[in-house]
Every structure is written in structure tokens, then in C-alpha cells.
PDB file of N, CA, C and O in Angstrom, chain B, residues numbered from 101:
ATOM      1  N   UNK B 101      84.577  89.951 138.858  1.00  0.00           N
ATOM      2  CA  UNK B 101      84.182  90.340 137.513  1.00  0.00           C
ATOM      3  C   UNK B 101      83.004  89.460 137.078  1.00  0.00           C
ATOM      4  O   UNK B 101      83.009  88.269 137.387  1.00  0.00           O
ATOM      5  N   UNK B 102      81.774  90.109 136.220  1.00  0.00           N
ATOM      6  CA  UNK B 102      81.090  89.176 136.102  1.00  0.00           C
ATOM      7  C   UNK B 102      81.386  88.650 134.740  1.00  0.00           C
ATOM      8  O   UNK B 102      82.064  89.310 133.953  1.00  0.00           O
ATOM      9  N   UNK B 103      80.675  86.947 134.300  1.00  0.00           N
ATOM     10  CA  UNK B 103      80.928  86.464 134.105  1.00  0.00           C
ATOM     11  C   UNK B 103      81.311  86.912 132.075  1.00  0.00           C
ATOM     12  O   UNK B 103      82.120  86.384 131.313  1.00  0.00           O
ATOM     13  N   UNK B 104      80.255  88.125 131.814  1.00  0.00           N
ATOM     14  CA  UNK B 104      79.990  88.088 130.224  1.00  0.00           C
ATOM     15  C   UNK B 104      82.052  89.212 130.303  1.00  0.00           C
ATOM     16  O   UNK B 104      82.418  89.909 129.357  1.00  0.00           O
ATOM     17  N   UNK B 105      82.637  89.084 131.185  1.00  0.00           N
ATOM     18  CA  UNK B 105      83.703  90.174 130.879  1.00  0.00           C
ATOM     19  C   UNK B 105      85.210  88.988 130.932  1.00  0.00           C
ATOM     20  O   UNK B 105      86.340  89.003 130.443  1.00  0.00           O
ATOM     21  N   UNK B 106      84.502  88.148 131.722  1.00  0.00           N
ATOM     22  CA  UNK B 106      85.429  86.706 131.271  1.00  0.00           C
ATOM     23  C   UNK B 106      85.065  86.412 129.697  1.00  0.00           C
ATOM     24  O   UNK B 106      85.669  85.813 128.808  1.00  0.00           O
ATOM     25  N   UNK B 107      84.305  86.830 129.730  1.00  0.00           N
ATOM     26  CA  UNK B 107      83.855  86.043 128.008  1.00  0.00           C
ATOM     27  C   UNK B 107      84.670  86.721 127.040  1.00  0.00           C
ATOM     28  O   UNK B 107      85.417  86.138 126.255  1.00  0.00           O
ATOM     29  N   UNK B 108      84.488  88.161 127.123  1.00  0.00           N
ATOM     30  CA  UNK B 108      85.117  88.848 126.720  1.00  0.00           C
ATOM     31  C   UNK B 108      86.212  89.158 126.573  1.00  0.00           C
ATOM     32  O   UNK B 108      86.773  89.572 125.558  1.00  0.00           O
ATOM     33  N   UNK B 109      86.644  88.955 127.701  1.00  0.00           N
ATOM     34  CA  UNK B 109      88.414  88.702 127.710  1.00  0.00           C
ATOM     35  C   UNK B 109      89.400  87.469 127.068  1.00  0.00           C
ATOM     36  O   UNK B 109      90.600  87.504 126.794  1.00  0.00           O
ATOM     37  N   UNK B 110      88.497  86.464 126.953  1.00  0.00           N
ATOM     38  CA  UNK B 110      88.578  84.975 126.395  1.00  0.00           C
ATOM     39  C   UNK B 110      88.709  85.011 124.868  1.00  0.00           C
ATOM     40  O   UNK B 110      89.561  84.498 124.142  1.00  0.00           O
ATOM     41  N   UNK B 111      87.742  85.680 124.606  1.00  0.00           N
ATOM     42  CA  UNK B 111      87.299  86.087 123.008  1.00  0.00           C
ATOM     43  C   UNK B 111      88.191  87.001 122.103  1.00  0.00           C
ATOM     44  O   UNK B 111      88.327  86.804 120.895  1.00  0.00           O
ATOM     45  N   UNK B 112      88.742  87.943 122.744  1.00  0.00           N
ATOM     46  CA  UNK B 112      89.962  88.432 122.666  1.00  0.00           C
ATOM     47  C   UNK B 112      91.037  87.913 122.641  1.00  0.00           C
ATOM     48  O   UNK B 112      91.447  88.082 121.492  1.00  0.00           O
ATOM     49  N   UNK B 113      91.894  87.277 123.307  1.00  0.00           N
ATOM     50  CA  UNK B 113      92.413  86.451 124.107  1.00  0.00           C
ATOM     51  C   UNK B 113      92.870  85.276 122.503  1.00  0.00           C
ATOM     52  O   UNK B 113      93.829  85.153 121.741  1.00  0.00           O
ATOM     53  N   UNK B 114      91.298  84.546 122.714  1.00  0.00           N
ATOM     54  CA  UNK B 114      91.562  83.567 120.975  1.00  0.00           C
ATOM     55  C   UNK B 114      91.610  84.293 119.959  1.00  0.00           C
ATOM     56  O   UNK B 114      92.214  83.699 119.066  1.00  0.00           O
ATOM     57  N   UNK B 115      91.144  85.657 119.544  1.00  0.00           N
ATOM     58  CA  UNK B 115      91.056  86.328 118.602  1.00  0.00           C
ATOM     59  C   UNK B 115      92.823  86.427 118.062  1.00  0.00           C
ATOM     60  O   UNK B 115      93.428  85.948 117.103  1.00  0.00           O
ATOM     61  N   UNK B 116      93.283  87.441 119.407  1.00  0.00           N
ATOM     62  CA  UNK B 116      94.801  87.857 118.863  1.00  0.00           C
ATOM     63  C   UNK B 116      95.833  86.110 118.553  1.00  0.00           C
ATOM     64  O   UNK B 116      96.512  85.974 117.536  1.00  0.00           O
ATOM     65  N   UNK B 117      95.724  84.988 119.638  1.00  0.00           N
ATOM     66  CA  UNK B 117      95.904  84.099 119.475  1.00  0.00           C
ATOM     67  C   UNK B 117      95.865  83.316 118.108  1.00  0.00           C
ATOM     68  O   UNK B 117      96.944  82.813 117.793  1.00  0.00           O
ATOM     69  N   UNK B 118      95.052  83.167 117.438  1.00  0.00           N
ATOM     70  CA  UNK B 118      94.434  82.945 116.124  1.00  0.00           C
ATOM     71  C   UNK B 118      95.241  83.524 115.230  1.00  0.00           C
ATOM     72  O   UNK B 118      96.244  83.043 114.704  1.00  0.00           O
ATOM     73  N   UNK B 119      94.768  84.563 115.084  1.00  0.00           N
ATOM     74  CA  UNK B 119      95.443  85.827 114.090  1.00  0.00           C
ATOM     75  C   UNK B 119      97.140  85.573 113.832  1.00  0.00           C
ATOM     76  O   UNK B 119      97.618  85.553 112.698  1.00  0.00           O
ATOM     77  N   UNK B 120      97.956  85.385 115.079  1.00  0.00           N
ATOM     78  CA  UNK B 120      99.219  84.846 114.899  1.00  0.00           C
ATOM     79  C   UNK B 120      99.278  83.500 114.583  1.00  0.00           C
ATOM     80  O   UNK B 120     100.321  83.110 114.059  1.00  0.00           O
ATOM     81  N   UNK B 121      98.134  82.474 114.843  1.00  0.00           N
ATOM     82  CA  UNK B 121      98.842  81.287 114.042  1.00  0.00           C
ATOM     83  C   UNK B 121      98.190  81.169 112.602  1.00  0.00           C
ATOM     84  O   UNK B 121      98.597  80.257 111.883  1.00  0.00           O
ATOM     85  N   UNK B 122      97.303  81.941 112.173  1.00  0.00           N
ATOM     86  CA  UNK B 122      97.395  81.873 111.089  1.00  0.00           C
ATOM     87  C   UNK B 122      98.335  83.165 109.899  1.00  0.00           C
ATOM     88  O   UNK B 122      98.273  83.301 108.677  1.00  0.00           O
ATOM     89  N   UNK B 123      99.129  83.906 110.950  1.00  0.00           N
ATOM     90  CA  UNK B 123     100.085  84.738 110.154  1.00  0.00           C
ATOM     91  C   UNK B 123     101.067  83.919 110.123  1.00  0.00           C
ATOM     92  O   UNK B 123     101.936  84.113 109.273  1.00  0.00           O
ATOM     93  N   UNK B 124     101.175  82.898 110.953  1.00  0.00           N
ATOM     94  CA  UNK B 124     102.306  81.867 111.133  1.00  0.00           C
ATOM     95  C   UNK B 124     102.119  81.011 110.015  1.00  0.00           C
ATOM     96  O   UNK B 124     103.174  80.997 109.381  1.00  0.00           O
ATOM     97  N   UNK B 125     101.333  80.351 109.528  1.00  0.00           N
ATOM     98  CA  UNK B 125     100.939  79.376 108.997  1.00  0.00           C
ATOM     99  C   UNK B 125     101.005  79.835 107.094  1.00  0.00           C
ATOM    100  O   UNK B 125     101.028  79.087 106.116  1.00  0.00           O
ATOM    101  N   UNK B 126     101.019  81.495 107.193  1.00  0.00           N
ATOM    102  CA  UNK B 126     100.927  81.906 105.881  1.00  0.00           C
ATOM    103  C   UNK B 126     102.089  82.385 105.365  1.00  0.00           C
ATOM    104  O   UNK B 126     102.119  82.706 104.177  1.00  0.00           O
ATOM    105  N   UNK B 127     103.277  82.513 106.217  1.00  0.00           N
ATOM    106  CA  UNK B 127     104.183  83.091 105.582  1.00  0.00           C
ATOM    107  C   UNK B 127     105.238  82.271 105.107  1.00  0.00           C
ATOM    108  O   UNK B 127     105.624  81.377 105.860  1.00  0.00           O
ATOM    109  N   UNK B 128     105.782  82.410 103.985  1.00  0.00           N
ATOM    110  CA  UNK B 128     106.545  81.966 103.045  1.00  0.00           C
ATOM    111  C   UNK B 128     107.974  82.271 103.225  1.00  0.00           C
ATOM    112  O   UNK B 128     108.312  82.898 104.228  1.00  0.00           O
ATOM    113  N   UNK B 129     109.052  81.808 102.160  1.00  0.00           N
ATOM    114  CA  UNK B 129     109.748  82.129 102.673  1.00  0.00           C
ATOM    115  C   UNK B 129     110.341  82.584 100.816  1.00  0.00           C
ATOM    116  O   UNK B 129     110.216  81.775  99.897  1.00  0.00           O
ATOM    117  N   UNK B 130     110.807  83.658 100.672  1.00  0.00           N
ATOM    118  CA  UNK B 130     111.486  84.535  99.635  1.00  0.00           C
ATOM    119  C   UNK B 130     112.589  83.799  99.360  1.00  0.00           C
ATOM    120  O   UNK B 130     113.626  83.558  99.979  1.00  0.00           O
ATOM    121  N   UNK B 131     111.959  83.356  97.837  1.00  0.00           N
ATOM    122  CA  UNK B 131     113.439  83.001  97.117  1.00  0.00           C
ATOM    123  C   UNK B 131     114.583  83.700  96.702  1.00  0.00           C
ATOM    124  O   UNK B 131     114.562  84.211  95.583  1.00  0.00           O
ATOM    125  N   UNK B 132     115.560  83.808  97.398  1.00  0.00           N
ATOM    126  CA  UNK B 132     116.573  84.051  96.951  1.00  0.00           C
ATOM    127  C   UNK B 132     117.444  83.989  96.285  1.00  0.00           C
ATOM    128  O   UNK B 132     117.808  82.865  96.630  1.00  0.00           O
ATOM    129  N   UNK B 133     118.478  84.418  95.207  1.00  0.00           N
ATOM    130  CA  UNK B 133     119.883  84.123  94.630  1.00  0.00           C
ATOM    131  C   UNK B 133     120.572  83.715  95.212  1.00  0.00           C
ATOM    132  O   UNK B 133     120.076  83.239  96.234  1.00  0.00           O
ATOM    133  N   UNK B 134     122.161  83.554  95.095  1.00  0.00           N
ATOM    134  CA  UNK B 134     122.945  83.482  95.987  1.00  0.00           C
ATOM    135  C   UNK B 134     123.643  84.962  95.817  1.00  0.00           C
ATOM    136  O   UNK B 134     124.299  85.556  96.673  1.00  0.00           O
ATOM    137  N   UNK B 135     123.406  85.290  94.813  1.00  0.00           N
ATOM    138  CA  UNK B 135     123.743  87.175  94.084  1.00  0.00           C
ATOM    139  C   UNK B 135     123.397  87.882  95.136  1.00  0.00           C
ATOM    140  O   UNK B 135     124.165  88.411  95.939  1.00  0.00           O
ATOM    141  N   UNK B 136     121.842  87.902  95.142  1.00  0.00           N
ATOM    142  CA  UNK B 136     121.053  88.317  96.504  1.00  0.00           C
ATOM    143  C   UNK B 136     120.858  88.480  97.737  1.00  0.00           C
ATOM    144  O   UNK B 136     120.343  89.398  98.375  1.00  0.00           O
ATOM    145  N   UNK B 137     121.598  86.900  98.207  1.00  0.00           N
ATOM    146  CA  UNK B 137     121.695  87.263  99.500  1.00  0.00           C
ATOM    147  C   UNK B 137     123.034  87.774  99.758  1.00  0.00           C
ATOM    148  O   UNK B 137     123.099  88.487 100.759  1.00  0.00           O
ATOM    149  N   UNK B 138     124.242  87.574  99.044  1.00  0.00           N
ATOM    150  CA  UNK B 138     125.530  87.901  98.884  1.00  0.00           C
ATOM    151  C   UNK B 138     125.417  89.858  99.422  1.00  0.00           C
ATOM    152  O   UNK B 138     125.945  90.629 100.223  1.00  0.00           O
ATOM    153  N   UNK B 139     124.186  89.859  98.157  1.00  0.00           N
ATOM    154  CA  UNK B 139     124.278  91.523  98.176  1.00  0.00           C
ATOM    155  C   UNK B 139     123.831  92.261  99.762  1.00  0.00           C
ATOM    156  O   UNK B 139     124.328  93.165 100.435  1.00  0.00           O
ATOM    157  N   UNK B 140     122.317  91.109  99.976  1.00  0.00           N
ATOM    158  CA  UNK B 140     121.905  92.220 101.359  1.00  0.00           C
ATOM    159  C   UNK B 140     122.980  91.774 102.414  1.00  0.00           C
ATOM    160  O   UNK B 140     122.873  92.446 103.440  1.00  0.00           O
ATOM    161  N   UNK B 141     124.016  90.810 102.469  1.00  0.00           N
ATOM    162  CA  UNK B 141     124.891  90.891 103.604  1.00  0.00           C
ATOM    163  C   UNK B 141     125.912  91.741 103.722  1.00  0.00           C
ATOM    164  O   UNK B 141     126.638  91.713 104.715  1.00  0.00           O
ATOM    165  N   UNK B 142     126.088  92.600 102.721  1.00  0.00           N
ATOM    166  CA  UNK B 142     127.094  93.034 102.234  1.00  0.00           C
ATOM    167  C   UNK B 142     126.968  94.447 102.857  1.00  0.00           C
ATOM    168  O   UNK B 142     127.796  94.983 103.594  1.00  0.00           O
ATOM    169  N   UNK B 143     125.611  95.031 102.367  1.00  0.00           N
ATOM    170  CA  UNK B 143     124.452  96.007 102.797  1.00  0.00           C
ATOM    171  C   UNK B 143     124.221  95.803 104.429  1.00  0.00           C
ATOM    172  O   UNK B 143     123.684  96.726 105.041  1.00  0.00           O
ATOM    173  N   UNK B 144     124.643  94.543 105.172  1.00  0.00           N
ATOM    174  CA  UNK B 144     124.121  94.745 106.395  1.00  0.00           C
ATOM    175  C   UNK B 144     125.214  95.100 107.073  1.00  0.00           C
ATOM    176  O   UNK B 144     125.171  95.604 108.195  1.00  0.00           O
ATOM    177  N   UNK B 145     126.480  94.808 106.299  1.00  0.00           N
ATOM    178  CA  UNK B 145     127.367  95.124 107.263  1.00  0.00           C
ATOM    179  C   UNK B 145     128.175  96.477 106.932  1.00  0.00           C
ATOM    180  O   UNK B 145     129.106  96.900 107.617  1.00  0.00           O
ATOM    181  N   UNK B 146     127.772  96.963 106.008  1.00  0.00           N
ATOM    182  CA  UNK B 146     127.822  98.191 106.191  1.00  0.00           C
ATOM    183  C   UNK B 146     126.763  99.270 106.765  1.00  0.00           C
ATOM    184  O   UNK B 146     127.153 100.413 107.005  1.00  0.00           O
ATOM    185  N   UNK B 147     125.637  98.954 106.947  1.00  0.00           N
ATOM    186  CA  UNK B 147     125.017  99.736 108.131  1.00  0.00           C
ATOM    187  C   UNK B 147     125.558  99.590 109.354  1.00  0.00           C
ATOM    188  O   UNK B 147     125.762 100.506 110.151  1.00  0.00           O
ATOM    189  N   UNK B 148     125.797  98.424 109.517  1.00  0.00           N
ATOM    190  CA  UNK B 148     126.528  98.053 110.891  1.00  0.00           C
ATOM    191  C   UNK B 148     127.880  98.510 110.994  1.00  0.00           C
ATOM    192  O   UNK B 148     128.639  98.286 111.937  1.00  0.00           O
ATOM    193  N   UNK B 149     128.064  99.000 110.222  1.00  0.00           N
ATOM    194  CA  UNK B 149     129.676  99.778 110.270  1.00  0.00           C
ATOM    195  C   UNK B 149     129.680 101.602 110.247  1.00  0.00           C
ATOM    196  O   UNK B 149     130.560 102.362 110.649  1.00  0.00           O
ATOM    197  N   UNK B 150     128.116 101.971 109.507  1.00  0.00           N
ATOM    198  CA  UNK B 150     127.878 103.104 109.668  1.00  0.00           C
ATOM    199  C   UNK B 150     127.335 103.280 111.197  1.00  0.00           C
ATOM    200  O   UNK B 150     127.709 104.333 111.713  1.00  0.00           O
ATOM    201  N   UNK B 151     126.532 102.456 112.004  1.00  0.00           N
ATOM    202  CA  UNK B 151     125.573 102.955 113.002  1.00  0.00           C
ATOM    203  C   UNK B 151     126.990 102.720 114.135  1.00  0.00           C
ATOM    204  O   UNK B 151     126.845 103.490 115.085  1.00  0.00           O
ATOM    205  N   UNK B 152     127.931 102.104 114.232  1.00  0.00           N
ATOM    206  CA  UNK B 152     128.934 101.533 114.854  1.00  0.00           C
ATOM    207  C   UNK B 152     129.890 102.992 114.968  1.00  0.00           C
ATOM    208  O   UNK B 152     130.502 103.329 115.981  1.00  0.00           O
ATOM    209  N   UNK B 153     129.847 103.774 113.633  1.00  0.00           N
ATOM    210  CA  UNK B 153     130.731 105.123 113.545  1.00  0.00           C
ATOM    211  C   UNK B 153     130.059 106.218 114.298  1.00  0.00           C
ATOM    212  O   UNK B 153     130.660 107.047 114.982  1.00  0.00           O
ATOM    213  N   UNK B 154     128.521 106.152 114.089  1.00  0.00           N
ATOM    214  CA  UNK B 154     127.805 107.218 114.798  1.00  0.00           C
ATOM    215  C   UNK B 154     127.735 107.258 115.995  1.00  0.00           C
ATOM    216  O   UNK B 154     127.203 108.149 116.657  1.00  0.00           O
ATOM    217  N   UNK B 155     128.591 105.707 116.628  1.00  0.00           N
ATOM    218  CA  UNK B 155     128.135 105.873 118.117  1.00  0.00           C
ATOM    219  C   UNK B 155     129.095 106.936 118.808  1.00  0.00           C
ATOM    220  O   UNK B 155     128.933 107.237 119.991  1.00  0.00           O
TER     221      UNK B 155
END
């Protein structure tokens, strides 16, 4: 391969690289209740009890 398709591949390569550490670097973390999280566990385990019936 010549050399400008190494470059290219490199450049890419740091691009997507990058992009995840700075999606890394930006995400936060959602304050929760204790109401809140009470509620979506509540919610998870009843999907998990619906998708569990459909099998």
C-alpha cells in the first residue's frame, strides 16, 4: 500500500479514537431520586417478566 493510504488509515483510525474519548470525557451522570430509581427498577423487571412470558 502506498504510503498517503497509511496516512489515511491512521487519520481515521485517531479520528474515531478521539471522538470516543471525548464522548467519554463528556458524559455525566443523571441525578437521580431514590423515587426514581425505585421506579425504573420496578419497570425493568417487569419487562423482564413480560419478554420472559413471550418466550
Amino acid at each position: 500500500m502506498p504510503w498517503y493510504a497509511w496516512l489515511i488509515i491512521a487519520l481515521a483510525l485517531g479520528s474515531i479514537v478521539g471522538g470516543l474519548l471525548l464522548l467519554r470525557d463528556s458524559a455525566q451522570k443523571l441525578p437521580l431520586s431514590e423515587e426514581q430509581l425505585k421506579r425504573i427498577h420496578e419497570r425493568n423487571l417487569e419487562q423482564d417478566a413480560k419478554d420472559a412470558e413471550n418466550r
